[in-house]
C-alpha positions in Angstrom: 127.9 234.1 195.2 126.0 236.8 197.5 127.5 240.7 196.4 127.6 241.3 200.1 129.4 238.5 201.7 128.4 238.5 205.5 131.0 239.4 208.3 131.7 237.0 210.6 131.6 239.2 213.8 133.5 237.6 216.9 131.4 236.2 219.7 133.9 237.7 222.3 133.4 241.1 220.8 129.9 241.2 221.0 129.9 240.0 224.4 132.0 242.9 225.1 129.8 245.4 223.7 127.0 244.0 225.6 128.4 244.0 229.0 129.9 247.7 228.4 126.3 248.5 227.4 124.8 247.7 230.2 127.2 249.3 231.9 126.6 252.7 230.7 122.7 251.9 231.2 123.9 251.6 234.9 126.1 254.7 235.5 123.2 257.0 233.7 120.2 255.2 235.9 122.1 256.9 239.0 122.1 260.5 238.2 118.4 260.2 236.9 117.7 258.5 240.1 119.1 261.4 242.0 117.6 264.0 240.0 114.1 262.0 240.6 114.7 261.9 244.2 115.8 265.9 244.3 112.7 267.0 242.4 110.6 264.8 244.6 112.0 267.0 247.6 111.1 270.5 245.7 107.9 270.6 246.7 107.9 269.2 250.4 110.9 271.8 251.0 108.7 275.0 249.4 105.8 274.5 251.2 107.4 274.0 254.8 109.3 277.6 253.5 106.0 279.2 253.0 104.5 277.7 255.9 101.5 275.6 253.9 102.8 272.3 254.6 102.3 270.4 257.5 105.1 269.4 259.9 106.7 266.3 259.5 105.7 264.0 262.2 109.1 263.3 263.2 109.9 266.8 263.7 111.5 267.3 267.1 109.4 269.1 269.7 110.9 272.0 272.0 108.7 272.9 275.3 108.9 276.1 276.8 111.2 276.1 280.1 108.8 275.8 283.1 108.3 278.6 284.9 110.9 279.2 288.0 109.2 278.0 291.6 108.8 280.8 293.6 110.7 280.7 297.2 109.0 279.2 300.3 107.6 281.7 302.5 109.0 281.5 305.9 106.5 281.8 308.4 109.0 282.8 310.9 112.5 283.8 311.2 115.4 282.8 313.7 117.5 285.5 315.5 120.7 283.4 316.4 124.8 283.2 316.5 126.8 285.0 319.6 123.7 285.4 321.3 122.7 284.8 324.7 118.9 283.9 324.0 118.4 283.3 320.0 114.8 284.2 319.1 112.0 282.9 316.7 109.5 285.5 315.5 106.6 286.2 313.4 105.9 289.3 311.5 103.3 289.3 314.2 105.9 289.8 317.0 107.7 292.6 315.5 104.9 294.8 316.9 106.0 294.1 320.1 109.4 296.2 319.6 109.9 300.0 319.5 108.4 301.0 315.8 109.9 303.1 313.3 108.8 304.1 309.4 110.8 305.2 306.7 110.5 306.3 303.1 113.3 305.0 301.0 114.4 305.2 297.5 116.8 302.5 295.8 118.1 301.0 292.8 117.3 297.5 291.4 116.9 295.7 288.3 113.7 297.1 287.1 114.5 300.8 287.9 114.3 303.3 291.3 111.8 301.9 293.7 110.4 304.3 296.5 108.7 302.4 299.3 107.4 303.1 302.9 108.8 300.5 305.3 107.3 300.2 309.1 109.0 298.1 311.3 111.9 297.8 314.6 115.1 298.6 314.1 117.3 295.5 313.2 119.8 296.5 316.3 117.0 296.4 318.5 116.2 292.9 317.8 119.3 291.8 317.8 120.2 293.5 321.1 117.3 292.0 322.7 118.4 288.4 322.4 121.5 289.6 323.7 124.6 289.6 322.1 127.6 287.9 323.5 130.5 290.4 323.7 133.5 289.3 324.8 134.3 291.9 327.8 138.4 291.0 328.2 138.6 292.4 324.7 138.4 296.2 324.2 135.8 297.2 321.7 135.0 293.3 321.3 131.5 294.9 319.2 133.5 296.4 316.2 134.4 292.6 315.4 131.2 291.2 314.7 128.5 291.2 311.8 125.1 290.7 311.0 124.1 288.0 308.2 120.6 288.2 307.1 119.6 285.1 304.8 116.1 285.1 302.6 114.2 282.0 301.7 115.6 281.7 298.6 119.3 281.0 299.8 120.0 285.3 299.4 122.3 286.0 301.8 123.5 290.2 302.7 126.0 291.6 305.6 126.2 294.5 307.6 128.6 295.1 310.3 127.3 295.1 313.4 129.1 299.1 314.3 127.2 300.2 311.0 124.2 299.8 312.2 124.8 301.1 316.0 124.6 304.4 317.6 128.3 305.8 318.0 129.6 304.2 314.5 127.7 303.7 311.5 124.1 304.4 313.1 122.5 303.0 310.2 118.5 302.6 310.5 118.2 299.3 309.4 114.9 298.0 310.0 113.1 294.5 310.1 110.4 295.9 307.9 106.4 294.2 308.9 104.9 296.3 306.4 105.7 297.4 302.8 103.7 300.8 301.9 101.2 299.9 304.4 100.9 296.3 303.2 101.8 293.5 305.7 104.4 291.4 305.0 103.3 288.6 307.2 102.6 286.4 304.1 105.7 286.7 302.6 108.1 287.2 305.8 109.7 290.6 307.5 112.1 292.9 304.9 115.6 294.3 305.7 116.2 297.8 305.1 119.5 299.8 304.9 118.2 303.2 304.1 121.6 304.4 303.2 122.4 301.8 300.1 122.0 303.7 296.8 121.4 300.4 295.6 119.0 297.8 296.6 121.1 295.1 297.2 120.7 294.7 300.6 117.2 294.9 301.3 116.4 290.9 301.8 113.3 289.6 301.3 111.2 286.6 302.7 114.0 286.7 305.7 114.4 283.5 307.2 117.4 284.2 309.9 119.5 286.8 310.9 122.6 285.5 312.3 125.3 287.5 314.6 129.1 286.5 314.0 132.3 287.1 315.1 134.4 287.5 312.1 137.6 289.3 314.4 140.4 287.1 315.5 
């Protein structure tokens, strides 16, 4: 007889420790996986931080914002509303009107501008399509207004008594010129020389429309 009998072992417990072997084999080969995978990354992730890599193809691409379209230039402007004989003019045709030049300083987004502007008067323009005043009703003129629109869809008002003799006498002018530039390529220029800020001095004018706004 053998001095070390052998020991019967069940099959059902080595089956056992087999299938929780293999188990454990599994749950460790997932965190080694993911450590693998994470130590892949390092170097992919350093060298886009230091700028040396090159960008991933997929990478999304951001153009720059085109560049805003300039307005149309009108190459003339309409003189219309409660008028008796609306107007269309050129830069051109504002010589034909009484002429007036004016140095004028104003506020705008970049800073104080100073310009010289040469041009009519914008109640002289307006008077000559003549304006449709209602005659039954006293001082019928202090009801109306002026709306000058730009090219660009700008719109600005001025009441038609600010801008006449007896009232306001505002010199607004339909500037041709800009410090002895013509305008004609980019359209007249309203002044209002008393504005502190330039607000109101349309560009690239493509109407100017008188209104009643009075009941």
């Amino acid at each position: 007889m053998s001095p070390h009998p052998i020991r019967r072992v069940p099959i059902r417990r080595v089956l056992t420790r087999r299938v929780f072997s293999r188990r454990c084999t599994a749950l460790l080969a997932v965190p080694a996986l993911l450590i693998a995978a994470f130590v892949a990354f390092l170097p992919g992730a350093a060298a886009e931080a230091s700028g040396g890599g090159q960008p991933a193809a997929t990478s999304a691409h951001h153009p720059k914002p085109p560049r805003p379209t300039p307005p149309p230039r009108p190459a003339a402007f309409v003189v219309k509303g409660a008028v008796a004989h609306p107007l269309r003019l050129t830069v051109a045709d504002l010589a034909k009107y009484p002429q007036h030049t004016q140095q004028v300083s104003f506020v705008s987004g970049s800073g104080t501008q100073t310009h010289t502007y040469t041009g009519p008067r914008l109640v002289d323009v307006i008077q000559a399509a003549g304006p449709k005043f209602r005659p039954e009703v006293k001082n019928d003129l202090l009801r109306y207004a002026v709306l000058i629109r730009a090219s660009d869809g700008y719109e600005s008002v001025l009441s038609w008594p600010e801008i006449t003799e007896g009232f306001g006498g505002v010199q607004a002018l339909i500037a041709a010129t800009e410090d002895g530039v013509s305008l004609a390529a980019d359209g007249p220029r309203l002044t209002v020389p008393s504005d502190t800020k330039g607000g109101r001095y349309v560009s690239w004018i493509t109407s100017i429309t008188l209104v009643r706004v009075g009941s």
